[in-house]
N, C-alpha and C positions, 0 to 999 in steps of 0.2 A: 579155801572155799568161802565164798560171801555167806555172810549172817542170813536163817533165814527171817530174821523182824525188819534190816535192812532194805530187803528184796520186796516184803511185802508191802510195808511203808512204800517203797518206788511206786509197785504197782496202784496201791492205791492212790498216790496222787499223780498218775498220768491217766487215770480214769475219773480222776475230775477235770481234769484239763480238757478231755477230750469230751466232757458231758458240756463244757462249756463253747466249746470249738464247732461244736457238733449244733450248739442252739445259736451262735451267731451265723452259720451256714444258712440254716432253717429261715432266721432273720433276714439276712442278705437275698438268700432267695425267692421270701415274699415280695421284699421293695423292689428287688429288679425285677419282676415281670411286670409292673405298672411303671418303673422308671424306662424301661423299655419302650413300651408302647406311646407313652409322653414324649420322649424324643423324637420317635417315627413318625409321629401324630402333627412336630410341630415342623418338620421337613417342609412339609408341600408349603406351607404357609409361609416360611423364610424364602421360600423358591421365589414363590409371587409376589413376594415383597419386593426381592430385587428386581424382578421381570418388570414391575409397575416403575422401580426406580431408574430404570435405565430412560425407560423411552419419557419421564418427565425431565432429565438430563434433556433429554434430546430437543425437548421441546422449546425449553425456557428462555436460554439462547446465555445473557450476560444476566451472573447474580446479583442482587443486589436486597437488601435489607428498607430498602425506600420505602418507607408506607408501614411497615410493622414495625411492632410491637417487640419491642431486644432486652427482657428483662435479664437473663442470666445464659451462660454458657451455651447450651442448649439450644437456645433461637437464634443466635446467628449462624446459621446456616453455610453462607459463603463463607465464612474463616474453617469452619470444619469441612471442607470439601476441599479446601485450596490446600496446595503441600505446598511445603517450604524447607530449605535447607534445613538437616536431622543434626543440631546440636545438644539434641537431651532428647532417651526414647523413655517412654514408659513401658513396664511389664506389668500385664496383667496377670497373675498365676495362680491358677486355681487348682488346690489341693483339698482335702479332707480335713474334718478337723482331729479326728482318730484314726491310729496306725490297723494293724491287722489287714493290710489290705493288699498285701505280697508289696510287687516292688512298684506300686499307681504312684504315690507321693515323691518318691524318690527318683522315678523317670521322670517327671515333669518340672522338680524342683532342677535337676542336673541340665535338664535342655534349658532352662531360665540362665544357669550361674554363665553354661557355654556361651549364649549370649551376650551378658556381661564383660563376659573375657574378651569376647569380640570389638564390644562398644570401647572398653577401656584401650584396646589397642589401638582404634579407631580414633581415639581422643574425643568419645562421646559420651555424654552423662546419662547415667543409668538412672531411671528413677522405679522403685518394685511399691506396686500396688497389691498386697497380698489380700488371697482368700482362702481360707480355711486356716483352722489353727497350727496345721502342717508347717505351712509354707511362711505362717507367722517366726514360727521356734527356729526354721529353718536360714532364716533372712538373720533373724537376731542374733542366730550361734558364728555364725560365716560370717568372714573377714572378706571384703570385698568393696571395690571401686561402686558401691550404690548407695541413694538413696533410700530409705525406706518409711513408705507412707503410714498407715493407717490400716489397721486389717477388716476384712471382713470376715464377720466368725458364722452369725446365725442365718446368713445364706448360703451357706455350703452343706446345712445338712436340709434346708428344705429350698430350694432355687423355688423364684420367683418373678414375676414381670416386675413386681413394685421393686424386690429387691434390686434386679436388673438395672432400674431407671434409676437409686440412688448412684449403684458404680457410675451407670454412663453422664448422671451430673455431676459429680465430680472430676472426672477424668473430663470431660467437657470444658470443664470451666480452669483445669493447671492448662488444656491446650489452649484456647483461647487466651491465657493470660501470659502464655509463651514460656511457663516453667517447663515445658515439654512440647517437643515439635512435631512426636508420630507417637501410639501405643499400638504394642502388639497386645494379642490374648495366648496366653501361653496354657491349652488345657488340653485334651484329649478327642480324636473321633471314636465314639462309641460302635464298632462292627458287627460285632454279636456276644453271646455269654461270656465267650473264651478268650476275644480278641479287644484290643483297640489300636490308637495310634496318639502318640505325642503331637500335635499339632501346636503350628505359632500364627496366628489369624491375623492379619490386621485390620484396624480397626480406625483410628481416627491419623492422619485424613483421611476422611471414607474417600476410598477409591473403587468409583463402579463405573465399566465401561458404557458410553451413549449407548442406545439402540441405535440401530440399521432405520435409514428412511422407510423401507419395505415394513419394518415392525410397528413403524407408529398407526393410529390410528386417528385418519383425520376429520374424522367427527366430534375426536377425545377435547372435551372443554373443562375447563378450571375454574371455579367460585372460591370466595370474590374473585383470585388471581393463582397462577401458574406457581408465582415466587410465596407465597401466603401457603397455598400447599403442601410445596417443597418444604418449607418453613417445619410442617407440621412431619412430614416424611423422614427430614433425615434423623430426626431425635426418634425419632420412633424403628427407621432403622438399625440405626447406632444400640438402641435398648434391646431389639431384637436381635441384633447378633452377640450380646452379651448373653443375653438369654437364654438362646440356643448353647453357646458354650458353655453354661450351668449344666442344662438338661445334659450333655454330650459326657460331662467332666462326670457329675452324680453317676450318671448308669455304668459307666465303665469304673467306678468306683466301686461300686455296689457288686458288681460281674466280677473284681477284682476280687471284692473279699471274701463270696461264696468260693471263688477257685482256690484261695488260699485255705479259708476256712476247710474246705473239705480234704485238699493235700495235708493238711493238717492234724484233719481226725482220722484219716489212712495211717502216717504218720505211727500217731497214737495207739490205732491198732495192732501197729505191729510190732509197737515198743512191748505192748501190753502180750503179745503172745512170746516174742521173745523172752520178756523177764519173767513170765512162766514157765519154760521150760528149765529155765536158769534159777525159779522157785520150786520145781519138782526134782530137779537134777540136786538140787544144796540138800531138800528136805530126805531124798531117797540114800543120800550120802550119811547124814545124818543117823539114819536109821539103821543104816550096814554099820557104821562106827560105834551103833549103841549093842547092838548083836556083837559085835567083835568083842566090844568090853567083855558083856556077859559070857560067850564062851571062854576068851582067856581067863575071865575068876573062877570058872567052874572047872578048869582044868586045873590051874592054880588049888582047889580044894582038894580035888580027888589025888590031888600028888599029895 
């Protein structure tokens, strides 16, 4: 029969586990219902972004940088639109930078390596852009045909536009310098509480279908010019579809870890009533065993 200081000691510490499991739930589920509504919030806006982006495709006709102003990655415009044979991809991979969060880091980190396995068969060079401290640990422990850049840590627990626009100059300026010829974004769609999806986004060469002649609008004029615009569109594209895969990557993060968190402190609860009964069953045991003593000595007397 188990000890009962052993049994009690368990109990007590699965009922601080669970006081602790129980206030990161509570945590989680303040942050996701505002990480929530920021992701839904910035939908419509990525929508109209491409919808504007198509039909100045359409417009422009042949790119060219003539007349502007090309100080870093980012303004040259036609090199980030143009694809060219994929002899080096980048991965963009956004994870968390703390665990507790069921299995979020570790499906996103697995759909990244699959890919790698694919490029090296391919005979293509992997280059890993990491974000979060996950995906940093995770790149550095693993053996593997990649590169691995520089991480991003403190935009992963609060996503930002500014942060946004550091990745997409970076990643900007190894494409444009031809250390890498396409990047994907390897992060999550956010569904609802319960759900999400691994997604792999790409990203540079921006690839956006022209509008339809019927979508344009031919009143739609350009200052100073059409390519000066464009100029200023597609970095700001480019920064918004990072962006949005922050917002995308965070909520379903946060969604992760209240489900975790709460299968958790269920978990807990029912460790905690099992090893009670298993602390009433030892002590009640205990108690028949010290009664038994006593009558067998008083019988032992009376003989």
């Amino acid at each position: 029969m188990p000890n009962l200081k052993d049994i009690k000691n368990r109990i007590n510490s699965v009922q601080n586990t669970k006081k602790i499991t129980k206030a990161m739930k509570m945590v989680a589920a303040a942050k996701v219902k505002k990480a929530e509504y920021t992701v839904k919030a910035s939908r419509p806006f990525s929508d109209e972004l491409l919808h504007l982006f198509r039909k100045l495709l359409a417009t422009v006709g042949e790119y060219s940088t003539q007349g502007l102003k090309v100080e870093k990655g980012l303004d040259n415009y036609p090199s980030l639109i143009t694809p060219r044979e994929v002899k080096a991809e980048g991965l963009l991979v956004m994870t968390s930078n703390k665990g507790l969060a069921g299995a979020y880091n570790a499906n996103v980190i697995k759909a990244a390596l699959k890919r790698v396995k694919e490029n090296t068969a391919n005979g293509i060079k992997t280059v890993i852009y990491p974000v979060g401290q996950k995906a940093v640990s995770a790149f550095k422990n693993k053996k593997g045909d990649y590169v691995l850049k520089k991480g991003y840590l403190a935009i992963a627990n609060d996503p930002t536009a500014t942060g946004a626009n550091i990745i997409a100059t970076d990643i900007a300026e190894d494409f444009v310098s031809g250390e890498i010829d396409s990047i994907d974004i390897f992060t999550t769609h956010f569904n609802n509480m319960m759900s999400y999806n691994v997604v792999a986004w790409e990203v540079l060469p921006v690839k956006v279908e022209k509008a339809a002649e019927n979508e344009i609008d031919p009143l739609m004029m350009f200052e100073p010019s059409a390519h000066s615009v464009l100029q200023e569109l597609v970095p700001m594209y480019i920064t918004n579809s990072i962006y949005q895969a922050l917002l995308e990557a965070n909520a379903s993060e946060l969604a992760s870890r209240m489900t975790a968190m709460s299968a958790a402190s269920n978990n807990a609860e029912e460790m905690i009533s099992t090893l009670t009964v298993d602390y009433n069953k030892a002590r009640q045991w205990a108690i028949t065993q010290e009664l038994v003593e006593i009558v067998s000595g008083a019988n032992s007397v009376s003989n």
